[in-house]
C-alpha positions as CSV (number, residue, x, y, z in Angstrom):
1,X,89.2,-150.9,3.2
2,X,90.9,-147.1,2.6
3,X,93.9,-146.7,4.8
4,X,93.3,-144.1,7.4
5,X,96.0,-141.0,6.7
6,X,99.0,-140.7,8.7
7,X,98.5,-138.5,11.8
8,X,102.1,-138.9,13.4
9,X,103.1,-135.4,13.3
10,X,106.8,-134.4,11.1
11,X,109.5,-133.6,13.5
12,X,110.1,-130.2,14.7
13,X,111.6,-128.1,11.6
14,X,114.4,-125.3,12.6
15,X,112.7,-121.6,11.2
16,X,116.2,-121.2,9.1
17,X,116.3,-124.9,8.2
18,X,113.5,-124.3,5.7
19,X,112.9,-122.0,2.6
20,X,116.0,-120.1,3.9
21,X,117.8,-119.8,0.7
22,X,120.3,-116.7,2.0
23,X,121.2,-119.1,5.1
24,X,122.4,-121.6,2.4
25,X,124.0,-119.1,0.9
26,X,126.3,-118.1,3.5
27,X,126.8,-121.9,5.0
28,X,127.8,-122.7,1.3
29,X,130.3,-119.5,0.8
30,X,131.9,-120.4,4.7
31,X,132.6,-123.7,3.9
32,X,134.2,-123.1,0.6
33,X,136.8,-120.5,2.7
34,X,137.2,-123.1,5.6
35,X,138.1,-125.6,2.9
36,X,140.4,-124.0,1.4
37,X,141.9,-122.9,4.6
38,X,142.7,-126.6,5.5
39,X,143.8,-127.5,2.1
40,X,146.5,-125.0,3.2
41,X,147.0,-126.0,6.2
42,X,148.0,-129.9,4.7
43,X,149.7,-128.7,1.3
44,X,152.1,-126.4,4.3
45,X,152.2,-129.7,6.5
46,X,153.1,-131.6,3.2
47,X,156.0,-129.1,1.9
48,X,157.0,-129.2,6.1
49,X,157.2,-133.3,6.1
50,X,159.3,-132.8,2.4
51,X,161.9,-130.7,4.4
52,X,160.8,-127.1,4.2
53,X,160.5,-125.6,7.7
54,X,159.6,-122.3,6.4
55,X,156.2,-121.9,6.4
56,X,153.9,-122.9,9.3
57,X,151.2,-125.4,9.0
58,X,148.5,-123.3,11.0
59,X,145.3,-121.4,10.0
60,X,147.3,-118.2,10.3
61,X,150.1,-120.0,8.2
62,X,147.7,-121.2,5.7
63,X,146.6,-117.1,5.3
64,X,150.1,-115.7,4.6
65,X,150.2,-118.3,2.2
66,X,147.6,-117.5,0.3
67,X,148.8,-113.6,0.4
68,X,151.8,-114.4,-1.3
69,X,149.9,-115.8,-4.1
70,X,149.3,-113.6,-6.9
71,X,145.6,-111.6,-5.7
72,X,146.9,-112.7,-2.4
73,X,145.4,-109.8,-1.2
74,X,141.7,-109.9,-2.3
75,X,141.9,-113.7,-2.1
76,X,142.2,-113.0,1.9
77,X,139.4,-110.5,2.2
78,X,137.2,-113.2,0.1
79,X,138.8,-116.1,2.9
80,X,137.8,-113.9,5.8
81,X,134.3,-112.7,4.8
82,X,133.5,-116.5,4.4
83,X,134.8,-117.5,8.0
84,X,132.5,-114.6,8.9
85,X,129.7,-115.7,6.9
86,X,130.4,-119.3,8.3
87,X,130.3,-117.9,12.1
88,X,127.1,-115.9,11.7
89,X,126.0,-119.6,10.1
90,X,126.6,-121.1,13.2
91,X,125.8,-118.2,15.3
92,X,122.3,-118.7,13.5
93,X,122.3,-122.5,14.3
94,X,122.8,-121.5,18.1
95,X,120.2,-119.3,18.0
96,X,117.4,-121.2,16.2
97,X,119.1,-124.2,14.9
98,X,118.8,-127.6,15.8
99,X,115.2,-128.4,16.6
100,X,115.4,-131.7,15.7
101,X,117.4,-132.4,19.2
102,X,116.2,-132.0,22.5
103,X,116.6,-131.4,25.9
104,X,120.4,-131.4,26.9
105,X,121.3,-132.6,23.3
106,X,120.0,-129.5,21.8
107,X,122.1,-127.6,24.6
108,X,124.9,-129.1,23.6
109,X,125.0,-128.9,20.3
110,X,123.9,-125.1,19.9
111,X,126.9,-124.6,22.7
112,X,129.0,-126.8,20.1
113,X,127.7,-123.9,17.5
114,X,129.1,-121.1,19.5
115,X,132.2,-122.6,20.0
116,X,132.5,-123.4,15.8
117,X,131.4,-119.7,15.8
118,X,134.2,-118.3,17.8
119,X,137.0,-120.9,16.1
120,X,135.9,-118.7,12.8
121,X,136.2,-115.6,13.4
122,X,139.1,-116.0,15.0
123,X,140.5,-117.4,11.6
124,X,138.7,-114.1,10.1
125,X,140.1,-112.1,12.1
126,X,143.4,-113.5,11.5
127,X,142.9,-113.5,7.6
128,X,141.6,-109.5,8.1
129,X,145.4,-108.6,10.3
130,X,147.2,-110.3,7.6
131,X,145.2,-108.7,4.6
132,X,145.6,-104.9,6.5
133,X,149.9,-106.1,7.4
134,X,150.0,-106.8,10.8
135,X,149.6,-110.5,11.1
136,X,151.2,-112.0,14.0
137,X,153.8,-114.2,14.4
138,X,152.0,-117.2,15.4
139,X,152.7,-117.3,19.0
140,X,149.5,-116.4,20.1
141,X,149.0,-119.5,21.7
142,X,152.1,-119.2,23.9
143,X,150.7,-116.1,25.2
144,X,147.5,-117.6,25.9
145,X,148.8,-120.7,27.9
146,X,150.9,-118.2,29.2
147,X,148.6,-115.6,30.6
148,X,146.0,-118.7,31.3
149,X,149.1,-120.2,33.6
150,X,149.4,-116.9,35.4
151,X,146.0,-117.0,36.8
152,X,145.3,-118.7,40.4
153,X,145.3,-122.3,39.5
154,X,146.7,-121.8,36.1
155,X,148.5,-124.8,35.5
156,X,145.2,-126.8,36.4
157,X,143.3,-124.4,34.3
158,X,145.9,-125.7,31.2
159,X,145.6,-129.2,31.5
160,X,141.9,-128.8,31.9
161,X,141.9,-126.8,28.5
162,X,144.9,-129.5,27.3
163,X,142.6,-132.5,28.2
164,X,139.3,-130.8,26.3
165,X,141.4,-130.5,23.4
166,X,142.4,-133.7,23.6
167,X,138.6,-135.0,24.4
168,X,137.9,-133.0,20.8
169,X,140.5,-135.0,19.5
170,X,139.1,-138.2,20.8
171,X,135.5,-137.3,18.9
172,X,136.8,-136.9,15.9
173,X,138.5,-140.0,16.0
174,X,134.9,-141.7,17.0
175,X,133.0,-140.0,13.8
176,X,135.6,-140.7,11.8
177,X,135.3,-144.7,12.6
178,X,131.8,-144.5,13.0
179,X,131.0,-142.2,10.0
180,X,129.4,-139.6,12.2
181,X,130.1,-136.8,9.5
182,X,128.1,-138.0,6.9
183,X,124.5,-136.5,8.1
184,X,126.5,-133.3,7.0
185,X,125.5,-134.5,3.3
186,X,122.7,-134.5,1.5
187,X,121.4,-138.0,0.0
188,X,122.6,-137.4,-3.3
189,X,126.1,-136.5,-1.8
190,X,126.1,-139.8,0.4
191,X,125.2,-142.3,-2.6
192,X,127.2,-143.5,-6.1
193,X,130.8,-143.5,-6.7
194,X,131.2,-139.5,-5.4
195,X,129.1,-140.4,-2.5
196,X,132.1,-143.0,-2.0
197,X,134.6,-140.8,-2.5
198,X,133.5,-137.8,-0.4
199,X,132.9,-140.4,3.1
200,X,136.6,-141.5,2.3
201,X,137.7,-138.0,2.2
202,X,136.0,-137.6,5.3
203,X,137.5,-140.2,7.2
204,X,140.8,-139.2,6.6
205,X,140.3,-136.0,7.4
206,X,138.4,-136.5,10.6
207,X,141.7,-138.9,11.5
208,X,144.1,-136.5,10.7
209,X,142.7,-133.9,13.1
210,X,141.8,-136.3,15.5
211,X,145.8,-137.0,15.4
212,X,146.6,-132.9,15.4
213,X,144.1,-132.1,18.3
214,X,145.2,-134.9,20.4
215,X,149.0,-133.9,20.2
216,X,147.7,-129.9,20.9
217,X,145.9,-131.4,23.8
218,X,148.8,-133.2,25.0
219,X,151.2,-130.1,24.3
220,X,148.9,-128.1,26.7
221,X,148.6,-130.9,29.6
222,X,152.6,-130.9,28.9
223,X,153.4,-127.5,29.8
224,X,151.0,-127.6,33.2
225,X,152.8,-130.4,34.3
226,X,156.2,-128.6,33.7
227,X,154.6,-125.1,34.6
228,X,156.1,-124.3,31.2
229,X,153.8,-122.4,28.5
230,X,156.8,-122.5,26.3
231,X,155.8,-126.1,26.0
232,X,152.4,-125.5,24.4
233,X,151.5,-124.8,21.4
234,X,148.6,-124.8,18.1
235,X,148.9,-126.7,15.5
236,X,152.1,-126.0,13.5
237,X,153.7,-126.9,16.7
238,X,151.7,-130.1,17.0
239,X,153.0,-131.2,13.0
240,X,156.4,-130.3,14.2
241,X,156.2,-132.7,17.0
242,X,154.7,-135.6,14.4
243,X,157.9,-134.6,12.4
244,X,160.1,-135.3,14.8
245,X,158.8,-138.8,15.4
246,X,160.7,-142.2,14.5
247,X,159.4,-142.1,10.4
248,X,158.4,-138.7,10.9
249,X,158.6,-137.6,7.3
250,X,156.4,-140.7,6.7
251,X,153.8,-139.7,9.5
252,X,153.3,-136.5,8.5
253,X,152.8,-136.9,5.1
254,X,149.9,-139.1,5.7
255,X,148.7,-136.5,8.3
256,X,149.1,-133.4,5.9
257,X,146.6,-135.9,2.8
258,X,144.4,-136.4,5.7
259,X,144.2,-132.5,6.5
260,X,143.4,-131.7,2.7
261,X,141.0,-134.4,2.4
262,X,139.1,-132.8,5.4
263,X,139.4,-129.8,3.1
264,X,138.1,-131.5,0.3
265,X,135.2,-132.8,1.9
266,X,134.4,-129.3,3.4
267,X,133.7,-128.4,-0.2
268,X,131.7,-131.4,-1.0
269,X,129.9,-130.7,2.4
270,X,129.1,-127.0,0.4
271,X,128.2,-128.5,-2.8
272,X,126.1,-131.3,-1.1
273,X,124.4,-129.2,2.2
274,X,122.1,-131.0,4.2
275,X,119.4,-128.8,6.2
C-alpha cells in the first residue's frame, strides 16, 4: 500500500533565518569580536589572580589592552564594528527573529535580543572612545548606581537591578548544568571529539559568568542596603572581590579559564552557527 505523504506542515521559519547569507555574515564577524573580548577579559583576570593589579578585567579593560598591542589601534576599530555588527544581529533577531517560539516565549526572547543588543554597543561604543583617546576610567558603573540611587526610591531601584543581575547569574548557571547553550551550534559543531570539546568550553564558561554576574548582582543589592554606590561595581570589581577570598588566587584562576573558555566557544559558536 503507498504511504500517504506527510501533510504536517514545517515549523514557522524566521524571514532572516533562511537564505540570508549577509545575516550570517555579520553574526559570524560579532562573535569573533565578542570572543575575543572575553578572552581578554580572562587572560586580564588571569595576570590579576598571578598578582598584577594593573590592568582591569572588564570589557573596557579588555579594549585598552588590546590598544597597547602592536595595531592596537585598528585592531579596536575591527573589535568595535563587530560588537556593532553583533547588535544589529540581534537587533534583527528582535525584529523578525525567533519564529520558532510563541506567544510570551517569543516575547521574551526577542526582549532578551534587545537587551544583548544594548550590552554590545555599549562594548562598541567603548572600544570607539578608547580607539579616538578618551576612554574612561572604568567607573561608569559607580556613576550609574549612583545617579540610579538618587532617584525617588533609588536604593530599591538598585537592589531590584542587583537582584536581576543576579537572576542572570542564576541562568547561566542552569544552561550551563543543563547544556542549554548547545542549540547555539550546528550538528556538526555538537558531534565528535570537537563537538566534545566546544560543550566543555561552554560549561565552563557559562560557570564562570554565572559566578561574575552573581557577585555584580550581589555588589549592587550591597550598596542599596548600605545606601552606598561606592559599594557597587562591574565586573573588574566583581574579580577583585573573588580575589580577596580565602584561596583567592586559586578561585580566580579557575574563574579567569572559565571566562576564556566562554570566549573560546563564542568562536566555535561563529565557526559552527546554527540558524
Amino acid at each position: 500500500m503507498p504511504t500517504r505523504p506527510s501533510t504536517v506542515p514545517s515549523s514557522p521559519r524566521s524571514p532572516i533565518s533562511s537564505d540570508s547569507d549577509w545575516i550570517d555574515w555579520v553574526a559570524r564577524a560579532g562573535l569573533v569580536a565578542y570572543g575575543v573580548v572575553y578572552v581578554l577579559i580572562g587572560w586580564l583576570a588571569l595576570q590579576l589572580a598571578w598578582g598584577d593589579r594593573s590592568g582591569a578585567p572588564s570589557s573596557s579593560g579588555a579594549l585598552r589592552e588590546l590598544a597597547q598591542q602592536p595595531f592596537g589601534g585598528a585592531l579596536i576599530w575591527v573589535v568595535s564594528i563587530g560588537m556593532f555588527l553583533l547588535a544589529l544581529w540581534q537587533l534583527l533577531e528582535a525584529g523578525f527573529g525567533h519564529r520558532d517560539e510563541d506567544g510570551k516565549k517569543r516575547l521574551a526572547k526577542r526582549a532578551a535580543s534587545v537587551g544583548k543588543a544594548v550590552v554590545y554597543v555599549a562594548i562598541g561604543f567603548s572600544g570607539v572612545k578608547i580607539a579616538v583617546g578618551s576612554g574612561s576610567s572604568g567607573k561608569g558603573e559607580e556613576t550609574f548606581t549612583a545617579k540610579l540611587m538618587n532617584l525617588p526610591a533609588g536604593q530599591v531601584l538598585v537592589a531590584v537591578v542587583g537582584l536581576a543581575i543576579i537572576g542572570f547569574g542564576i541562568f547561566q548557571f542552569y544552561r550551563a548544568w543543563t547544556e542549554g547553550f548547545a542549540d547555539k551550534l550546528d550538528g556538526e559543531g555538537r558531534s565528535g571529539t570537537s563537538g566534545t570539546a566546544y560543550i566543555a568550553f561552554g560549561k565552563a564558561g557559562y560557570t564562570a559568568r554565572g559566578v561574575a554576574f552573581a557577585i555584580v548582582g550581589g555588589l549592587f543589592v550591597y550598596a542599596a542596603v548600605t545606601h552606598n554606590a561606592k559599594k557597587s561595581g562591574g565586573l573588574d570589581q566583581a574579580l577583585f572581590e573573588v580575589l580577596d577570598q580565602p584561596f583567592g588566587p586559586v578561585l580566580l584562576t579557575l574563574v579567569a579559564l572559565g571566562l576564556v573558555c566562554f570566549g573560546l566557544f563564542t568562536f566555535a559558536q561563529a565557526r559552527h552557527l546554527s540558524r
